[in-house]
PDB file of N, CA, C and O in Angstrom, chain B, residues numbered from 101:
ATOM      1  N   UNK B 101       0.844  -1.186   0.000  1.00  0.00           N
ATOM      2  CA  UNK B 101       0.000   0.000   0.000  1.00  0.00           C
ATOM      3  C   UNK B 101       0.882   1.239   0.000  1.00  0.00           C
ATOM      4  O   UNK B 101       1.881   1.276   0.718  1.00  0.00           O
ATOM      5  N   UNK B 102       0.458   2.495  -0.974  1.00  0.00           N
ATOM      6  CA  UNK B 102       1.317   3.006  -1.211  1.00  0.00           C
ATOM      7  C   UNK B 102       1.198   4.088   0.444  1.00  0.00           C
ATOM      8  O   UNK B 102       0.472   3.706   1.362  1.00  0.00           O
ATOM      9  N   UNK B 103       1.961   5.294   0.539  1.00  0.00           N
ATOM     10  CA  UNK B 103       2.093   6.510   1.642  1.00  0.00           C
ATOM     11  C   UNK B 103       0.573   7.135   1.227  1.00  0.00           C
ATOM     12  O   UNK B 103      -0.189   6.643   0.394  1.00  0.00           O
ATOM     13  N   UNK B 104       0.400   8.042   1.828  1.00  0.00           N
ATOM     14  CA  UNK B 104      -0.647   9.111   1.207  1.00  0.00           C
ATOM     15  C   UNK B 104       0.270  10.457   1.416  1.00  0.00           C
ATOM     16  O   UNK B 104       1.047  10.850   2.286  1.00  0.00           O
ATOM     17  N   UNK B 105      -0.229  10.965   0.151  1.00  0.00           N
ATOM     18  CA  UNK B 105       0.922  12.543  -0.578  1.00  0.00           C
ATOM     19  C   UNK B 105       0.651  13.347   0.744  1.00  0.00           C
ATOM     20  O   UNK B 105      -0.324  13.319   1.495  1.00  0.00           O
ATOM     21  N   UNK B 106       1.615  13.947   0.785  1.00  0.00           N
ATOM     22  CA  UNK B 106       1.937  14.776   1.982  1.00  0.00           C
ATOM     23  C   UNK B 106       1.023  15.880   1.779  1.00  0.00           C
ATOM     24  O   UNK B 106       0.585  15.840   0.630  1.00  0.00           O
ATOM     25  N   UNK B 107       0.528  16.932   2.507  1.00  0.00           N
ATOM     26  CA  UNK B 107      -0.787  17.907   1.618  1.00  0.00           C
ATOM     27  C   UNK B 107      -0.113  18.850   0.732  1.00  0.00           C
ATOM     28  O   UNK B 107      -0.868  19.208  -0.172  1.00  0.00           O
ATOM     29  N   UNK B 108       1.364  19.520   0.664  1.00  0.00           N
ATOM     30  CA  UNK B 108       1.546  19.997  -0.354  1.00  0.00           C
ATOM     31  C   UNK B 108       1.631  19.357  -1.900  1.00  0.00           C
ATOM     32  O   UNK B 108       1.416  19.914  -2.977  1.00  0.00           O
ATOM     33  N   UNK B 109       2.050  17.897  -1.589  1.00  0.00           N
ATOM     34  CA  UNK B 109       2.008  17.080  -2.828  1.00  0.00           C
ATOM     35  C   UNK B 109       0.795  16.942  -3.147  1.00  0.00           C
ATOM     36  O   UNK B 109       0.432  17.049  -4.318  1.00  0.00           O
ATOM     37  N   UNK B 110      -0.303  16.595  -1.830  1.00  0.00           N
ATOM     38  CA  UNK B 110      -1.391  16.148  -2.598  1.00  0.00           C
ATOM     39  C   UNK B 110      -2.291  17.901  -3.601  1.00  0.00           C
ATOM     40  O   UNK B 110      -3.081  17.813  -4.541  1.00  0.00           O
ATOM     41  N   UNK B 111      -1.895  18.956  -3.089  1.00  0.00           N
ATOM     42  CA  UNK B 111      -2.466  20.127  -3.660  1.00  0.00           C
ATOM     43  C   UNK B 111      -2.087  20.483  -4.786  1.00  0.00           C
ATOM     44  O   UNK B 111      -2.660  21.253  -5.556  1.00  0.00           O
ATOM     45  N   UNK B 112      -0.680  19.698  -4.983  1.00  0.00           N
ATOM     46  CA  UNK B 112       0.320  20.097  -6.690  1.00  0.00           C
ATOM     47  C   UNK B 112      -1.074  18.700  -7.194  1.00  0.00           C
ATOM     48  O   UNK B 112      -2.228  18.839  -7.600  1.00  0.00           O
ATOM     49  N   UNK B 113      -0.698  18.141  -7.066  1.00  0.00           N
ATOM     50  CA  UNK B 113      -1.472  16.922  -8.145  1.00  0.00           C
ATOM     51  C   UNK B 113      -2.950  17.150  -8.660  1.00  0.00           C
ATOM     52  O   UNK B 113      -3.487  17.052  -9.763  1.00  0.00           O
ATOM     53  N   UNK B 114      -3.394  17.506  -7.347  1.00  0.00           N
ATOM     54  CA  UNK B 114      -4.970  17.923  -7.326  1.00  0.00           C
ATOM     55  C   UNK B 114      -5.080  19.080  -8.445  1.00  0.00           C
ATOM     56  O   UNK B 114      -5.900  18.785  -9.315  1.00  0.00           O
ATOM     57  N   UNK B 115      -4.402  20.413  -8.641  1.00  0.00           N
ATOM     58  CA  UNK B 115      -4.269  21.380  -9.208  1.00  0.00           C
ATOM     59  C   UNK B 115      -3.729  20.686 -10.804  1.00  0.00           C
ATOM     60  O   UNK B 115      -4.326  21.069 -11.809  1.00  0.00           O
ATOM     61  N   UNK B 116      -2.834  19.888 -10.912  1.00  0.00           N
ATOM     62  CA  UNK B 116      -2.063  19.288 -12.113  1.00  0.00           C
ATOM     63  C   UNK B 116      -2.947  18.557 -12.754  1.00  0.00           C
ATOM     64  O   UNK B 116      -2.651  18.435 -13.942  1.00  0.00           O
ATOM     65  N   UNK B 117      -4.330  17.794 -12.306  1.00  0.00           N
ATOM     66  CA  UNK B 117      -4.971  16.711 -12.220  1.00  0.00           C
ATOM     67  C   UNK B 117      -6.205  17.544 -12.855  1.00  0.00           C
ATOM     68  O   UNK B 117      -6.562  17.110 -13.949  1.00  0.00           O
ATOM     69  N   UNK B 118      -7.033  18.839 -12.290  1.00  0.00           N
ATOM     70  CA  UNK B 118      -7.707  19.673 -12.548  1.00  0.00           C
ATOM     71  C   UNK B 118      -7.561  20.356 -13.784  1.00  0.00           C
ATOM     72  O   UNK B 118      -8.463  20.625 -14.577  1.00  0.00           O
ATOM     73  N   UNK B 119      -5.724  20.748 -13.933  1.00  0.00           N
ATOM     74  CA  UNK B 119      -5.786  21.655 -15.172  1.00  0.00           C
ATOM     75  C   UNK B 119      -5.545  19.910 -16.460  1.00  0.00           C
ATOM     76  O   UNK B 119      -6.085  19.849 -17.565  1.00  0.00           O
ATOM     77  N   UNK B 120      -5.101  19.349 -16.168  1.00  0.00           N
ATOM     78  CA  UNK B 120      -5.162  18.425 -17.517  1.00  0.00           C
ATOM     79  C   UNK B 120      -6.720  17.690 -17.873  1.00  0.00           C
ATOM     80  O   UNK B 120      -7.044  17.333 -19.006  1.00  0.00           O
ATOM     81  N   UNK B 121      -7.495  17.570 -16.772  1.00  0.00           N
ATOM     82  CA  UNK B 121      -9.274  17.386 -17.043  1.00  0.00           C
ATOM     83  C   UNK B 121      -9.371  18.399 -17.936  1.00  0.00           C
ATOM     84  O   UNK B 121      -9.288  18.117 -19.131  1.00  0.00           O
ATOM     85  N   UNK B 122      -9.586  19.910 -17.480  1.00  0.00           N
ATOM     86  CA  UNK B 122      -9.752  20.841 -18.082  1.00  0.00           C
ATOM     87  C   UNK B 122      -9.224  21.128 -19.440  1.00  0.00           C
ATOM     88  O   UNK B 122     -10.021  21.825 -20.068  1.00  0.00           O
ATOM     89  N   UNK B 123      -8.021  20.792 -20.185  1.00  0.00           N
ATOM     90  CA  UNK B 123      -7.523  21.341 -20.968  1.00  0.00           C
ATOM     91  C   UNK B 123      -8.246  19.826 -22.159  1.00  0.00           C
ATOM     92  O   UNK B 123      -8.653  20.135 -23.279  1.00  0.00           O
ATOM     93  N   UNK B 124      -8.287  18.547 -21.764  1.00  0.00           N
ATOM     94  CA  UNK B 124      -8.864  17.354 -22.159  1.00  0.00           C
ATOM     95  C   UNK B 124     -10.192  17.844 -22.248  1.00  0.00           C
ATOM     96  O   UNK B 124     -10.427  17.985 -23.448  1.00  0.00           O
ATOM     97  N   UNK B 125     -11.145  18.163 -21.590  1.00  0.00           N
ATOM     98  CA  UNK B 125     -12.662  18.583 -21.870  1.00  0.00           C
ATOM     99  C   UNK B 125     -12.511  19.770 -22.980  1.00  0.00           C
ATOM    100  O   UNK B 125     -13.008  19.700 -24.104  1.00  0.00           O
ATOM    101  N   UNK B 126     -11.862  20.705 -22.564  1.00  0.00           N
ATOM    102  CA  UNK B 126     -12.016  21.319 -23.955  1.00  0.00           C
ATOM    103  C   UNK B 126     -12.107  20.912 -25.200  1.00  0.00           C
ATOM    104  O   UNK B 126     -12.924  21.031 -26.114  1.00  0.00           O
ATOM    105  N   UNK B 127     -10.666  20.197 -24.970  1.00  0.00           N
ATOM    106  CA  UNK B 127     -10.417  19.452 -26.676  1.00  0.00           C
ATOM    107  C   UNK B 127     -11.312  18.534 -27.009  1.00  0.00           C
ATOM    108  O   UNK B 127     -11.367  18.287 -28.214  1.00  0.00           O
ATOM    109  N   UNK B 128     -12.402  17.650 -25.948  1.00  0.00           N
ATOM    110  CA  UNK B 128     -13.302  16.713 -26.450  1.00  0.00           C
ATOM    111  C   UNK B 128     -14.595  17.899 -26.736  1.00  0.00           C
ATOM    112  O   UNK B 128     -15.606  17.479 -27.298  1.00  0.00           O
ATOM    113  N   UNK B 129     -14.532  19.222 -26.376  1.00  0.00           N
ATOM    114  CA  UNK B 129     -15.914  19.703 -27.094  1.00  0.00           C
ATOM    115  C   UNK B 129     -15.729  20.068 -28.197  1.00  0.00           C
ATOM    116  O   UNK B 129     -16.658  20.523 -28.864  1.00  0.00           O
ATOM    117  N   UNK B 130     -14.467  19.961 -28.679  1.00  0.00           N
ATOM    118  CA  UNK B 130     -14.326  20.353 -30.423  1.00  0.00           C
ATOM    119  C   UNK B 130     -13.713  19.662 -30.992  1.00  0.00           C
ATOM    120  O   UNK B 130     -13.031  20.065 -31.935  1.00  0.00           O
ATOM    121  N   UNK B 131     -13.745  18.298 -30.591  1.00  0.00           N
ATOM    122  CA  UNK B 131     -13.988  17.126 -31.768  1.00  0.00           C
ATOM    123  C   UNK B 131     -14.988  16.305 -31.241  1.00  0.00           C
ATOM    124  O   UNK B 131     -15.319  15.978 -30.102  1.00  0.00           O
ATOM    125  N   UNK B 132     -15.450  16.017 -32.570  1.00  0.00           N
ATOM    126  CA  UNK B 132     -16.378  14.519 -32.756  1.00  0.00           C
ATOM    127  C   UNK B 132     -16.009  13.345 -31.749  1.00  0.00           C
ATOM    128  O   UNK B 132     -15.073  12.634 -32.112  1.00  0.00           O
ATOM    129  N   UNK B 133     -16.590  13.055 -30.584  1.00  0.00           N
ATOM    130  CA  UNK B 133     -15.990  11.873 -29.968  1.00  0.00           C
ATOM    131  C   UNK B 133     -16.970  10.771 -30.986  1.00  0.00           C
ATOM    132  O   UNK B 133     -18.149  10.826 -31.336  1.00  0.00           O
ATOM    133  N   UNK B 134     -15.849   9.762 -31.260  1.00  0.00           N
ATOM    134  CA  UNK B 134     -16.803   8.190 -31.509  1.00  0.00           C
ATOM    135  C   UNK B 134     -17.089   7.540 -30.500  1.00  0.00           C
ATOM    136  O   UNK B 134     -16.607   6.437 -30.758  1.00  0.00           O
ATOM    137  N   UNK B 135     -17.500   7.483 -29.624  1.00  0.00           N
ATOM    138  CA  UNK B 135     -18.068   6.567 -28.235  1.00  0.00           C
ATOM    139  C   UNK B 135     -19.003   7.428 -27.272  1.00  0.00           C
ATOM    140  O   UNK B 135     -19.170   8.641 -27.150  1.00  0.00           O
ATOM    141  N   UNK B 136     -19.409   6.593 -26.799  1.00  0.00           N
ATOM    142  CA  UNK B 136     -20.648   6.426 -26.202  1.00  0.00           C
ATOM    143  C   UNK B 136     -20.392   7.055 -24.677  1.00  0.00           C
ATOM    144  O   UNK B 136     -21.120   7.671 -23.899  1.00  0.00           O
ATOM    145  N   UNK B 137     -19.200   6.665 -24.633  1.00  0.00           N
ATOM    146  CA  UNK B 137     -18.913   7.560 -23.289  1.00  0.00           C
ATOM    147  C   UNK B 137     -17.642   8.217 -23.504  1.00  0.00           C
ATOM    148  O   UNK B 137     -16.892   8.006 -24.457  1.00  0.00           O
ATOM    149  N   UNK B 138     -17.366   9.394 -22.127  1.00  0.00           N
ATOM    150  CA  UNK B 138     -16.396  10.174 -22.229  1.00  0.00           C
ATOM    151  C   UNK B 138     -15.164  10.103 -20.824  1.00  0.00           C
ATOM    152  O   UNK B 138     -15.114  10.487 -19.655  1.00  0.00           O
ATOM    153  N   UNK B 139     -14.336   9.410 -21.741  1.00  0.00           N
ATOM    154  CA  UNK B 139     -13.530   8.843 -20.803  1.00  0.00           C
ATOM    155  C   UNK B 139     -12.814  10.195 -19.899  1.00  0.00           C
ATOM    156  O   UNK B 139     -12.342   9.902 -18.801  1.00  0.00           O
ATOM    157  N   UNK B 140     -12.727  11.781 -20.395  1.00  0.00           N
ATOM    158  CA  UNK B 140     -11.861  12.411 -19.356  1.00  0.00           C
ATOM    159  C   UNK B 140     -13.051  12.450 -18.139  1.00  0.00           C
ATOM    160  O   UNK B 140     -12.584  12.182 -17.032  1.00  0.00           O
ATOM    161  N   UNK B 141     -14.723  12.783 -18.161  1.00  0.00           N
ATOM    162  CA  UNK B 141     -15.436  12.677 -17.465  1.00  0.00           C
ATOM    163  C   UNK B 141     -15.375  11.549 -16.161  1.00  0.00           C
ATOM    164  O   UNK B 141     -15.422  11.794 -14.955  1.00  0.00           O
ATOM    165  N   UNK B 142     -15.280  10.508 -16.711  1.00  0.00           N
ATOM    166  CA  UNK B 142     -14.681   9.146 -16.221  1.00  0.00           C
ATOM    167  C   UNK B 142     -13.761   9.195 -15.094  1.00  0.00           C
ATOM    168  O   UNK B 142     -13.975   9.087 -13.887  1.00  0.00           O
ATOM    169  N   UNK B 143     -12.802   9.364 -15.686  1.00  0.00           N
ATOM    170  CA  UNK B 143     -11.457   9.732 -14.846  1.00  0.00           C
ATOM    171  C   UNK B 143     -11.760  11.558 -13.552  1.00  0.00           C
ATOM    172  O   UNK B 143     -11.231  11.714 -12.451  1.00  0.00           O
ATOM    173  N   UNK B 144     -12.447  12.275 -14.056  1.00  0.00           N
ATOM    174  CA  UNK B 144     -12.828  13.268 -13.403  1.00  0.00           C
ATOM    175  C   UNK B 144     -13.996  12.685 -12.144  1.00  0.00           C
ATOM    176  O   UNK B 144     -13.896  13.269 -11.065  1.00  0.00           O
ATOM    177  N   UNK B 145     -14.824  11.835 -12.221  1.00  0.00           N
ATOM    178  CA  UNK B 145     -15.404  11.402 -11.473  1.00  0.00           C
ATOM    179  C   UNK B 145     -15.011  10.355 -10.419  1.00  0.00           C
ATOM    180  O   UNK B 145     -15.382  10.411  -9.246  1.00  0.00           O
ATOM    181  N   UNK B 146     -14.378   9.578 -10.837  1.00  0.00           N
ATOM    182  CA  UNK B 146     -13.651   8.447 -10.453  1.00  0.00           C
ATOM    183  C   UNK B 146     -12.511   9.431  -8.874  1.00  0.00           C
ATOM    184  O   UNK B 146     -12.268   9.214  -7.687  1.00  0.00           O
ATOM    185  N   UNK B 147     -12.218  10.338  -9.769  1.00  0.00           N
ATOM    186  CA  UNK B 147     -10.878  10.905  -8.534  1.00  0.00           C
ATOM    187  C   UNK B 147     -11.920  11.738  -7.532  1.00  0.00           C
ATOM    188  O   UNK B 147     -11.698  12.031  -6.357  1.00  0.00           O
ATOM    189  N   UNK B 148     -13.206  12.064  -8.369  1.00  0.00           N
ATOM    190  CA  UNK B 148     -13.880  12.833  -7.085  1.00  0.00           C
ATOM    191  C   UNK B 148     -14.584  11.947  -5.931  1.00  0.00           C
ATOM    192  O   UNK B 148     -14.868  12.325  -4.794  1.00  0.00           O
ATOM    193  N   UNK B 149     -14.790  10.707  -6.492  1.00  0.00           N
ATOM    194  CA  UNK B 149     -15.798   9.962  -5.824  1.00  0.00           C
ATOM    195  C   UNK B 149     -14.499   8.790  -4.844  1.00  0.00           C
ATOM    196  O   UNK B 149     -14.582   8.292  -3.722  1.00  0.00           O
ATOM    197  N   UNK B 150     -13.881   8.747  -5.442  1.00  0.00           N
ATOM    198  CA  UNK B 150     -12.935   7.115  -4.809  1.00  0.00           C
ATOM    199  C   UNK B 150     -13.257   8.090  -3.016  1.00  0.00           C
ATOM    200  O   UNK B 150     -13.761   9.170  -2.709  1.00  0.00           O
ATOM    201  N   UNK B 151     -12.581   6.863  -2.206  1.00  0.00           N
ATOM    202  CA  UNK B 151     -12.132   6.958  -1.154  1.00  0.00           C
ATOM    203  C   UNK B 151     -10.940   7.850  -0.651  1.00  0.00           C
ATOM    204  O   UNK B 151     -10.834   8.798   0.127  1.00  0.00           O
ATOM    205  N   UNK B 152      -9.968   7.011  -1.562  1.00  0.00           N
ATOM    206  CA  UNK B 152      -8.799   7.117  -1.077  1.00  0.00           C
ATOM    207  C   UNK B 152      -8.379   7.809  -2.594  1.00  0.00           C
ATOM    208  O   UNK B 152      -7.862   7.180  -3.518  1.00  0.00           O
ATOM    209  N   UNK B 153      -8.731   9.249  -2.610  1.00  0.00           N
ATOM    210  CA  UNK B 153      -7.956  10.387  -3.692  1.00  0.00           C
ATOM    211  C   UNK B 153      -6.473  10.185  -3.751  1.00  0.00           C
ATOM    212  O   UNK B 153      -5.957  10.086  -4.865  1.00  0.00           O
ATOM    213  N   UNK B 154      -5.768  10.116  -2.728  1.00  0.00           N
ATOM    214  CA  UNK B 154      -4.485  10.393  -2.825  1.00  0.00           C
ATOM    215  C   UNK B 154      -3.288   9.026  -3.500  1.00  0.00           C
ATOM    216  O   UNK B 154      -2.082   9.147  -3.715  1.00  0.00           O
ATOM    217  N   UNK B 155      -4.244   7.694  -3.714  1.00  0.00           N
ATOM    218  CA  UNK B 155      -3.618   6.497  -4.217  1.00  0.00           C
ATOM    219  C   UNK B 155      -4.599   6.641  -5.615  1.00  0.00           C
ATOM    220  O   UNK B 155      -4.018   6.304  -6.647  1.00  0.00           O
ATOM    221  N   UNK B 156      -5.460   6.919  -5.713  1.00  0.00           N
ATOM    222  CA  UNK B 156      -5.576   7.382  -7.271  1.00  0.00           C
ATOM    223  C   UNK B 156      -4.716   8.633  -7.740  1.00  0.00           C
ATOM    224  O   UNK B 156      -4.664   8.441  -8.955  1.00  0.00           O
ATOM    225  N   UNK B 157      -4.164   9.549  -7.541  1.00  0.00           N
ATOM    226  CA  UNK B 157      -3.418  10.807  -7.722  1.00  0.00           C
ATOM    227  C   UNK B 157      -1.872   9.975  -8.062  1.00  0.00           C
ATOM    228  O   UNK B 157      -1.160  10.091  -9.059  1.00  0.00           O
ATOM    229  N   UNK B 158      -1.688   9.178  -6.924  1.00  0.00           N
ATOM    230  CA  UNK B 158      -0.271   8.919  -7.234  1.00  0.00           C
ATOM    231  C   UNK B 158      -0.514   7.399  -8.442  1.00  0.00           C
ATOM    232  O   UNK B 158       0.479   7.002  -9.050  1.00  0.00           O
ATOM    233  N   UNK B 159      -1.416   6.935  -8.581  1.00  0.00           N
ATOM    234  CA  UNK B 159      -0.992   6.315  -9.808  1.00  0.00           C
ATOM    235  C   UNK B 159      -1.682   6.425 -11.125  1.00  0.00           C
ATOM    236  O   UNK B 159      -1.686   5.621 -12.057  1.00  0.00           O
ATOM    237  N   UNK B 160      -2.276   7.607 -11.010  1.00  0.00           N
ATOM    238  CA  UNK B 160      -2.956   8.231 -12.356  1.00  0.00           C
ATOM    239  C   UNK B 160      -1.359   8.837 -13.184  1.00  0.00           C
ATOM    240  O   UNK B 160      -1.029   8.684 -14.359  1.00  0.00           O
ATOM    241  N   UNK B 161      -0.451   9.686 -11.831  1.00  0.00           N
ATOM    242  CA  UNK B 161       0.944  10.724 -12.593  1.00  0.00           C
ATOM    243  C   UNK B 161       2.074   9.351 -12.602  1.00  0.00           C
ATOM    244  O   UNK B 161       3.084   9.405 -13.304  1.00  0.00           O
ATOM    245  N   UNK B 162       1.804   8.305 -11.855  1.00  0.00           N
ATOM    246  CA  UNK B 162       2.859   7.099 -12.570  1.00  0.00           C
ATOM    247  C   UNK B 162       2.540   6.447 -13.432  1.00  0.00           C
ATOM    248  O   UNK B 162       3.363   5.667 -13.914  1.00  0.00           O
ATOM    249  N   UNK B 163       1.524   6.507 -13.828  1.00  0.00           N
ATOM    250  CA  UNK B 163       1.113   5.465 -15.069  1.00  0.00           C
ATOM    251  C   UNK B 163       1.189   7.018 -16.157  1.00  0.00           C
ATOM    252  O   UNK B 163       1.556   6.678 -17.282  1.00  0.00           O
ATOM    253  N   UNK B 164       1.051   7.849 -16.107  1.00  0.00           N
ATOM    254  CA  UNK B 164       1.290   9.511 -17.405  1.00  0.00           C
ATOM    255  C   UNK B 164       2.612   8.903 -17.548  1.00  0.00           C
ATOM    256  O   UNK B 164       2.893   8.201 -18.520  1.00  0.00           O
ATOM    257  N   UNK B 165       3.692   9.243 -16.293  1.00  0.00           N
ATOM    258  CA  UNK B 165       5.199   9.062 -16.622  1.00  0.00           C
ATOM    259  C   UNK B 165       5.598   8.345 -17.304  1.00  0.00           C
ATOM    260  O   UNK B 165       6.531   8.650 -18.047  1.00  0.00           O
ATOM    261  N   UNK B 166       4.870   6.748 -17.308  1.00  0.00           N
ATOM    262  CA  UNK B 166       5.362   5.795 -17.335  1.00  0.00           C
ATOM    263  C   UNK B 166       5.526   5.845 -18.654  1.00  0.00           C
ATOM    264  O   UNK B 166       6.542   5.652 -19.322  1.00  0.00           O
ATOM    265  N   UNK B 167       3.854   6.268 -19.149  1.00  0.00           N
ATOM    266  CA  UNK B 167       3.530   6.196 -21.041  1.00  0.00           C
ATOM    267  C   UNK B 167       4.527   6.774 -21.256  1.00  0.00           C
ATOM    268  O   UNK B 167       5.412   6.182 -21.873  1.00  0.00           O
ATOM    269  N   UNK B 168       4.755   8.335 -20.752  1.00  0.00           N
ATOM    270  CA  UNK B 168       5.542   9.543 -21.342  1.00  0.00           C
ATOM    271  C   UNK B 168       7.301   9.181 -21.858  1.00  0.00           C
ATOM    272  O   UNK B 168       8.021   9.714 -22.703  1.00  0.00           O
ATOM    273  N   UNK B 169       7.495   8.182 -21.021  1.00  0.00           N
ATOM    274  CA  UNK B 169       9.017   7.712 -20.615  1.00  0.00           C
ATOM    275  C   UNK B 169       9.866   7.653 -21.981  1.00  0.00           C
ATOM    276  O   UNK B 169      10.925   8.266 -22.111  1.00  0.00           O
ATOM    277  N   UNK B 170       9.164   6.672 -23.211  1.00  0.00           N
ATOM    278  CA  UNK B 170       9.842   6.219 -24.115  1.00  0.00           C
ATOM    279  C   UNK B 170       9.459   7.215 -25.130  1.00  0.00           C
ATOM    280  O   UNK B 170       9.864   6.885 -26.245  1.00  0.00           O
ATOM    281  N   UNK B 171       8.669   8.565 -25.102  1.00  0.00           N
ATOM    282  CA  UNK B 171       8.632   9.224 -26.012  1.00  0.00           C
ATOM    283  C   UNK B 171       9.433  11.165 -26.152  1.00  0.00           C
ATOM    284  O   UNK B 171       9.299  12.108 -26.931  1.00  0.00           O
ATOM    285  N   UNK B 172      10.131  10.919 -25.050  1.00  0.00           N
ATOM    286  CA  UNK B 172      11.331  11.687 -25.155  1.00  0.00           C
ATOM    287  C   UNK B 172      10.429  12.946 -24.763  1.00  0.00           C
ATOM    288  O   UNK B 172      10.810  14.026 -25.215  1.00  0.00           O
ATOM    289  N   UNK B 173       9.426  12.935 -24.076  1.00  0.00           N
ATOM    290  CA  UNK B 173       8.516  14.170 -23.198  1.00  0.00           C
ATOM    291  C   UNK B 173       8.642  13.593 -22.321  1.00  0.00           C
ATOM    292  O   UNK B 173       8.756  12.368 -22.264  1.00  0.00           O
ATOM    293  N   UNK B 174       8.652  14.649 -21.111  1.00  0.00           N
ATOM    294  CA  UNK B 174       8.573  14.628 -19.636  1.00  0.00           C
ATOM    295  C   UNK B 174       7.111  14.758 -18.989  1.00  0.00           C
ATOM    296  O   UNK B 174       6.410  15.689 -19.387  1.00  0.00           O
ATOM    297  N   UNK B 175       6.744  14.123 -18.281  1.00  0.00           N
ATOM    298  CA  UNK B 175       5.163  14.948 -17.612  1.00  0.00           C
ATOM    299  C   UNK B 175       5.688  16.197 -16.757  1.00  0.00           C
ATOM    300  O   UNK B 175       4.659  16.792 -16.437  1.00  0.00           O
ATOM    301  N   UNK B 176       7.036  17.036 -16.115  1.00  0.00           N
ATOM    302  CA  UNK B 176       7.343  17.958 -15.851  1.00  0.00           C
ATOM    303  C   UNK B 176       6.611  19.022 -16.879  1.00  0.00           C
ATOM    304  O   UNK B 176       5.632  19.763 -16.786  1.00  0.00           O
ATOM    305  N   UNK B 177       7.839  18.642 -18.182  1.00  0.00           N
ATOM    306  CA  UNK B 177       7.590  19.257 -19.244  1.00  0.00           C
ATOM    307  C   UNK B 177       5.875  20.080 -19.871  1.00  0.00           C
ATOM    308  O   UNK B 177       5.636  21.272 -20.060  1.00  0.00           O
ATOM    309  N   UNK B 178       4.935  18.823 -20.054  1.00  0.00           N
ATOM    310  CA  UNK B 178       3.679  18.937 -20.220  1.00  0.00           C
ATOM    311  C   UNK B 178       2.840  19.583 -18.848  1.00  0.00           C
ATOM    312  O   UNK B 178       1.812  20.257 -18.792  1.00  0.00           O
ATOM    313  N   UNK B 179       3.633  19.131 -17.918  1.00  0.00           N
ATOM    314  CA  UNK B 179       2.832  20.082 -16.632  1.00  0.00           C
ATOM    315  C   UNK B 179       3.336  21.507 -16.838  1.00  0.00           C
ATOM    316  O   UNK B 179       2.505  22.397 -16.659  1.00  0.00           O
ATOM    317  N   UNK B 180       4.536  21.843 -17.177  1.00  0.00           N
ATOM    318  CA  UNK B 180       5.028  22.928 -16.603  1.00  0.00           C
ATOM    319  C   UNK B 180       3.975  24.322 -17.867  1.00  0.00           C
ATOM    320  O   UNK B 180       3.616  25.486 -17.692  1.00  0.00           O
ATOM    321  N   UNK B 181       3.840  23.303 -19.080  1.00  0.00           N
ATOM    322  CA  UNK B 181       3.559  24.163 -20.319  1.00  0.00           C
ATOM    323  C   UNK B 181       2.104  24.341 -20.138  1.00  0.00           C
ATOM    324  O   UNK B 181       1.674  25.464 -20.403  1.00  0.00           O
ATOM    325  N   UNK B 182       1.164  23.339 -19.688  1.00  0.00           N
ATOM    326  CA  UNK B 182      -0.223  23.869 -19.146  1.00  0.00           C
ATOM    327  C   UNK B 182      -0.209  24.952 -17.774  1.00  0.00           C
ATOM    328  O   UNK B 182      -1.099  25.762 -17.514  1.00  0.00           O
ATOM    329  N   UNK B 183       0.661  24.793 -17.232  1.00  0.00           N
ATOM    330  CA  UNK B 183       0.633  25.792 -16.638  1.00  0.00           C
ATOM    331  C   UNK B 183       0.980  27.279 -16.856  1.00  0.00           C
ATOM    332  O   UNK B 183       0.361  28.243 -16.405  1.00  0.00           O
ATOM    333  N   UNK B 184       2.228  27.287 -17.730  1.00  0.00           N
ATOM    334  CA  UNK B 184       1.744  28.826 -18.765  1.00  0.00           C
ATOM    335  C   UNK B 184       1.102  29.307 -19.194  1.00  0.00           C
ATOM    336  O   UNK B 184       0.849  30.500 -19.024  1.00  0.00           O
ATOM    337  N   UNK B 185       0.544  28.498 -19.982  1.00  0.00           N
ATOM    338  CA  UNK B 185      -0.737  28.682 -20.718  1.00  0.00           C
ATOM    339  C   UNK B 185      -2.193  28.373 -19.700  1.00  0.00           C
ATOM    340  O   UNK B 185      -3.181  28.273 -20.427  1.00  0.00           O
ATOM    341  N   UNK B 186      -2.431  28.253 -18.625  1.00  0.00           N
ATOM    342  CA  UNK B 186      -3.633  28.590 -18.405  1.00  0.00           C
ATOM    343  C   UNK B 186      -3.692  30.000 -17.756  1.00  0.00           C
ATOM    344  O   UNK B 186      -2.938  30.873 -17.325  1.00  0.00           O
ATOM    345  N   UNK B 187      -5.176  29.699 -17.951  1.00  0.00           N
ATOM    346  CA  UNK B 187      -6.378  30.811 -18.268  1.00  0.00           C
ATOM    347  C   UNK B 187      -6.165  31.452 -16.238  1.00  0.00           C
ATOM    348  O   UNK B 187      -6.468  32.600 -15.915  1.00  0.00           O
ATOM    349  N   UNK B 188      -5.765  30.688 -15.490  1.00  0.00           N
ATOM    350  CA  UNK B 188      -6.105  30.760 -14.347  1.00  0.00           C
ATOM    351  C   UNK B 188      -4.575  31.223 -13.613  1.00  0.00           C
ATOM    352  O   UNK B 188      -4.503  31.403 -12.397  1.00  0.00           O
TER     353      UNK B 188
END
C-alpha cells in the first residue's frame, strides 16, 4: 500500500490533475468523440468519488510518466507548459 501525498504534494497533483481534465474537456468539445462515453469525465469522477484520492493521484501521474518515458517528453515538461498557458 502506497504513503498518502503529503498535503503539499497532494495540492500540486490535485491542481495538475484539474488543469489536464480541463484542458482534455475542452479538446473533447471540439472534436467529434466516436463513443458512447467520455472517458476524461470518467477519470474526473472516479478521482472525485474514490475513497482514497491520494492512491488514485499517485498512480494516475505514474502510469502519465510511465507512457511519457519512451517518447522523449517529460510529464514535468507537459505540466510545466499547461501551466503557462492557463487561463487561471
Amino acid at each position: 500500500m502506497s504513503e498518502p501525498l503529503t498535503p503539499d504534494e497532494r495540492d500540486r497533483r490535485i491542481r495538475e490533475f484539474d488543469s489536464l481534465i480541463l484542458r482534455f474537456e475542452h479538446w473533447e468539445s471540439t472534436v467529434r468523440v466516436r463513443s458512447n462515453y467520455n472517458p476524461i469525465s470518467i477519470l474526473r469522477v472516479m478521482k472525485e468519488k474514490l475513497e482514497n484520492s491520494d492512491r488514485f493521484l499517485r498512480y494516475f501521474f505514474e502510469y502519465l510518466t510511465s507512457e511519457l518515458n519512451g517518447s522523449g517528453v517529460s510529464l514535468d515538461n507537459v505540466l510545466s507548459a499547461l501551466h503557462r498557458n492557463s487561463p487561471v
